[in-house]
C-alpha positions in Angstrom: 103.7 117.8 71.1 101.0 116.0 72.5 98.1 117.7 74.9 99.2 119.9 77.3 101.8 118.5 80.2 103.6 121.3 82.9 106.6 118.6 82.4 107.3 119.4 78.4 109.1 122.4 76.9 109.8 123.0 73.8 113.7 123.9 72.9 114.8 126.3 70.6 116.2 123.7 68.4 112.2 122.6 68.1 112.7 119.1 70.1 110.4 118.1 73.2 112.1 118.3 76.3 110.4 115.8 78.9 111.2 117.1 82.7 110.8 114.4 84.2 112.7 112.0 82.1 115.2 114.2 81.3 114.7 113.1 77.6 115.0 115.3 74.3 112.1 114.0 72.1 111.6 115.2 68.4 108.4 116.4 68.0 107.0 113.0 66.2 108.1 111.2 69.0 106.8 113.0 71.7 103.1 111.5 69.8 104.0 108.1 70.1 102.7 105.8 73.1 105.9 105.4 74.4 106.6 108.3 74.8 104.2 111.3 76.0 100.8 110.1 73.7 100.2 106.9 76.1 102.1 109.2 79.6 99.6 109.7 82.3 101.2 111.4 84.4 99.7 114.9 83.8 96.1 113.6 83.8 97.1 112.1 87.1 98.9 115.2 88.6 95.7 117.4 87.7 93.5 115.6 89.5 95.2 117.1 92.8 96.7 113.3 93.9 97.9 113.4 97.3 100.6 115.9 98.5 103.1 112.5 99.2 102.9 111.6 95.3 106.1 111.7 93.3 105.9 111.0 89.4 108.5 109.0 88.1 109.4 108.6 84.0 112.4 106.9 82.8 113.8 106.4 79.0 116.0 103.8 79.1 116.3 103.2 75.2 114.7 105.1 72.2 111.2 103.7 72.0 111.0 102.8 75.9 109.2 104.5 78.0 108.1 103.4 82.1 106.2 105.6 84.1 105.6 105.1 87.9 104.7 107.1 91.0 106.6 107.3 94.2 105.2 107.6 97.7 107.8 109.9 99.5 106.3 109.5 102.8 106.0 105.6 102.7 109.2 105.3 100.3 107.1 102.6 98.3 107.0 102.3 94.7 102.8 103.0 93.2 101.9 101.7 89.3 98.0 102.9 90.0 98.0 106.0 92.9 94.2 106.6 91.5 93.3 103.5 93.3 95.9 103.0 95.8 96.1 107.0 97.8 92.9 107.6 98.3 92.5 104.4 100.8 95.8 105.5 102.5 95.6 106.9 106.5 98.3 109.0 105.2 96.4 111.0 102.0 96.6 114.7 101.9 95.2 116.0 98.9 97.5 118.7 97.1 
């Protein structure tokens, strides 16, 4: 497993369990970039984004990895909320 992430478990059957993709990693997958090495989702989540920010992290094949935010209040798709929320009339800070 990689740093810690509130969106990993481990299983009984000693896999990686990402929440939010709804993925079972093995454990030398859950280092690779694609995966939860190169996620930056908890970093983002930590620093207390705004209370509208959804993360978003889909597998689609073995080896693929996208993550993305969602605005829920705007219903807009956000690649860099670091940049982006804090300009936003709308920010709340979690």
């Amino acid at each position: 497993m990689t740093d810690y992430c509130p969106y990993q478990l481990l299983t009984a059957a000693a896999q990686v369990h990402c929440l939010l993709g709804d993925a079972l990693l093995s454990p030398q997958d859950s280092t690779d970039l694609w995966a939860c090495a190169g996620c930056r989702i908890p970093r983002i989540m930590a620093n207390r984004p705004c209370i509208h920010l959804e993360p978003i992290k889909r597998f689609s094949l073995r080896g693929q990895g996208v993550t993305y935010f969602r605005c829920s209040l705007l219903d807009i798709v956000i690649d860099e909320p670091e940049t982006l929320c804090p300009m936003c009339v709308d920010y709340e800070q979690s």
